[in-house]
N, C-alpha and C positions, 0 to 999 in steps of 0.2 A: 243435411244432418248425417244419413248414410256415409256419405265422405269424409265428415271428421271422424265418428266413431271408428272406421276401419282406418285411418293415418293412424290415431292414437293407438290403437290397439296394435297396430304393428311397432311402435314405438315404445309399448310396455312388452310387448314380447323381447325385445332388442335389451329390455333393462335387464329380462329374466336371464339372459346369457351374458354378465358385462366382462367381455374381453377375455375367454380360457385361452390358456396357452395351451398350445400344438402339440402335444406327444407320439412319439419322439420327432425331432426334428426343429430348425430354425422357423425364424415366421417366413413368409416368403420375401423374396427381394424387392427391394424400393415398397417397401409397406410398413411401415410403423404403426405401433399400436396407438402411439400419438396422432399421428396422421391419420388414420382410420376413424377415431372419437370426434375430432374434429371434423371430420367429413360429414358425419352423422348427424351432428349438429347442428350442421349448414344443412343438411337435408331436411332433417326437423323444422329450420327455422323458416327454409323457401316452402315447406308444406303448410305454414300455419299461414304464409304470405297466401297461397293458394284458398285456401279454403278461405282468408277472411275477404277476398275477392269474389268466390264464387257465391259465399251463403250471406256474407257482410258481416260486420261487424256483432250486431244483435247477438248473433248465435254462435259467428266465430269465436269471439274473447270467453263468454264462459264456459263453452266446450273443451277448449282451447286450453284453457287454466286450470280444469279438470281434469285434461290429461294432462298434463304437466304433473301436477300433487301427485296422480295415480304413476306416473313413472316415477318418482321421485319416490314414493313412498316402498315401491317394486323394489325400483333398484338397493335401498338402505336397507331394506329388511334381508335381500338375498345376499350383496355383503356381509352383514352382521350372521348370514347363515353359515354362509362361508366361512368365516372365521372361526366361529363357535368352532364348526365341525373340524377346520385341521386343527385347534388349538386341543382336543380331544384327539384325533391322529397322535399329534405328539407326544402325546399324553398316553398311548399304543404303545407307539416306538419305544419310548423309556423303559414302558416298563418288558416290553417284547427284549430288550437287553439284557435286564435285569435275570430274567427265565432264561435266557440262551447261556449269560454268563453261570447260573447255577447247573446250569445243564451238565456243564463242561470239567465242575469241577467233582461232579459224582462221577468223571473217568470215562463220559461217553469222547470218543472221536470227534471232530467239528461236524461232518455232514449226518452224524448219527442226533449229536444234540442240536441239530439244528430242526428234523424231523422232528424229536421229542419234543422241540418248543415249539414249532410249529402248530401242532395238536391245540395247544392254549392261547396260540396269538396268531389268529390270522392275518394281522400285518405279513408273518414272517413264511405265508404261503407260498407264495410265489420265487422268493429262493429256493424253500427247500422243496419244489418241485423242479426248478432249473437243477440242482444236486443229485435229485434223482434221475433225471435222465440227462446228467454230465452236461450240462448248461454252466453257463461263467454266473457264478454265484454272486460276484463283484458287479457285472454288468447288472443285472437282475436289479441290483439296488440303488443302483446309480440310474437306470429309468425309470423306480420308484422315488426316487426321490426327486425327481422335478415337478411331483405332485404336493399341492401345500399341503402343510405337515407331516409328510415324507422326510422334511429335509436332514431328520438326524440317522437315518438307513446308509446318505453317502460318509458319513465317520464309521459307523460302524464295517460298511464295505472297506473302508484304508486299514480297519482294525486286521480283517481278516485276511487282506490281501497281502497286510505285510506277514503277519503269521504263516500263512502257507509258503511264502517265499523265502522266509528265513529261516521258518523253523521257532520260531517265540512262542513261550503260552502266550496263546488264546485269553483263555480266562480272567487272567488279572488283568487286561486291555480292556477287555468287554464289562468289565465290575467297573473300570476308571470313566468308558464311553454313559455307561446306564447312569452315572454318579452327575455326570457335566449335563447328562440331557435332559436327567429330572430336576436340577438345578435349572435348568431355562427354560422347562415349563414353569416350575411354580414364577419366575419373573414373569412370564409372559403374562399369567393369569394375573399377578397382582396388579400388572400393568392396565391390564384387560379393565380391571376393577378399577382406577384410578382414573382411566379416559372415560367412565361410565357419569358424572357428574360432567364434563366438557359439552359429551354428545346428548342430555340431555339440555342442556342450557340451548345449544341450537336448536334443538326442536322446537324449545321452548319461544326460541325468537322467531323462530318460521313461524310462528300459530302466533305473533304479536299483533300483527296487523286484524284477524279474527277481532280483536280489545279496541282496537281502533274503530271498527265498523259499528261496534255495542256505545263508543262513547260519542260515535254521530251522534246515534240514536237517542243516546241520554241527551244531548243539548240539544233534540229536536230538528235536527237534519233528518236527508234519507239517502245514506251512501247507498244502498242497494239499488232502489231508483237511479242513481246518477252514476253507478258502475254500469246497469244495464241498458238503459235508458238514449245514453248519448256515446257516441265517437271517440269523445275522450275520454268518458269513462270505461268504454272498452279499453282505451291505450291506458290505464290508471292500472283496472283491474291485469290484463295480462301482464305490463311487463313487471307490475307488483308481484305478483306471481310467480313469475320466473326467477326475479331476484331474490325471494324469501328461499325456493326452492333451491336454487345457487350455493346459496348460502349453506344453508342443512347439506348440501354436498360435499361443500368444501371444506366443512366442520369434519365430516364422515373422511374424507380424504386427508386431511393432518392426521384426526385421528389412529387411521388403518397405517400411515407411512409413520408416525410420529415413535 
């Protein structure tokens, strides 16, 4: 029992961290983040062959299917956390635009209103400390912005780097950049809100099988006895299991790419 509880527990820790990307820099060579999930997988799937070897069946399959639900559950709640929080980022940036382009038009210099907005948007720290001490104010934002919901820092970075180079206001660029990126927050969000009926429906069919085990019961069967009971109701129970949690996944996965 020792043995499963620490597989799984190292297998919900793996959900807590699913797949950041590297800053700065490429992933490393011959390493895909596809390749890598897959591997994981198979790792997963030779440990549960392990354990239902070593302790048997009896104890492997519900152990087994418990951590599955608890990674599965891990892993969808810390996506859905992630998202929350850059779709709020975004939602920074915008308006961190909006304060840098008013800044500009009360007649501060770029690196002066960049400080002043800085004071009220701590998005916008980190350039106006590279500014302060002669840092590429461009670069700055463009390694911020490989962080989700960063990503509207690298417009705003084109905004400023064509201004310095040519010599254009600033200002009216940065009122048209705040204007496009509070325009794709609110889509995001309404999007947000509209995939919010999808991703309950899958929850709603992972916890189906739960209504299955209630209407043995009503017609006087005993799925729980014969989930735990017998060999193949171990093989019933896990890869049931697995496949409801699959599912809730891949529902989560359209959802986040759709």
């Amino acid at each position: 029992m020792t043995a499963v509880a620490a597989f799984w527990a190292a297998m919900a820790a793996w959900c807590v961290f699913p797949g950041r990307r590297r800053l700065p820099g490429p992933a490393p060579t011959g390493v895909t983040p596809t390749r890598r999930n897959w591997g994981l997988w198979l790792l997963g799937g030779l440990g549960v062959v392990l354990v239902w070897v070593v302790v048997g069946p009896g104890i492997a399959a519900p152990a087994s299917a418990a951590g599955v639900v608890l990674a599965t559950g891990v892993r969808v709640a810390v996506v859905r956390s992630r998202a929350r929080r850059a779709r709020r980022v975004a939602a920074e940036v915008a308006a961190a635009c909006t304060v840098l382009a008013s800044e500009l038009e009360l007649g501060l210099v770029p690196s002066g209103a960049l400080t002043a907005a800085a004071a009220d948007c701590p998005v916008l720290l980190p350039a106006a400390t590279a500014a302060r001490l002669g840092g590429d104010v461009v670069e700055t934002w463009a390694r911020q912005a490989t962080v989700p919901g960063h990503e509207g820092l690298r417009v705003l970075g084109r905004a400023w780097d064509v201004s310095t180079k040519t010599g254009a206001a600033l200002a009216p660029s940065l009122a048209s950049v705040a204007t496009a990126l509070s325009t794709v927050e609110q889509v995001e969000e309404m999007v947000a809100g509209e995939l919010a009926a999808p991703r309950m429906t899958g929850l709603v069919l992972a916890l189906l099988p739960l209504a299955g085990i209630g209407l043995g019961y009503a017609i006087g069967g005993d799925p729980i006895g014969f989930l735990l009971g017998s060999s193949w109701g171990a093989v019933c129970l896990l890869s049931g299991t697995v496949l409801a949690c699959a599912g809730l996944l891949w529902t989560e996965h359209l959802a986040a790419t759709g």
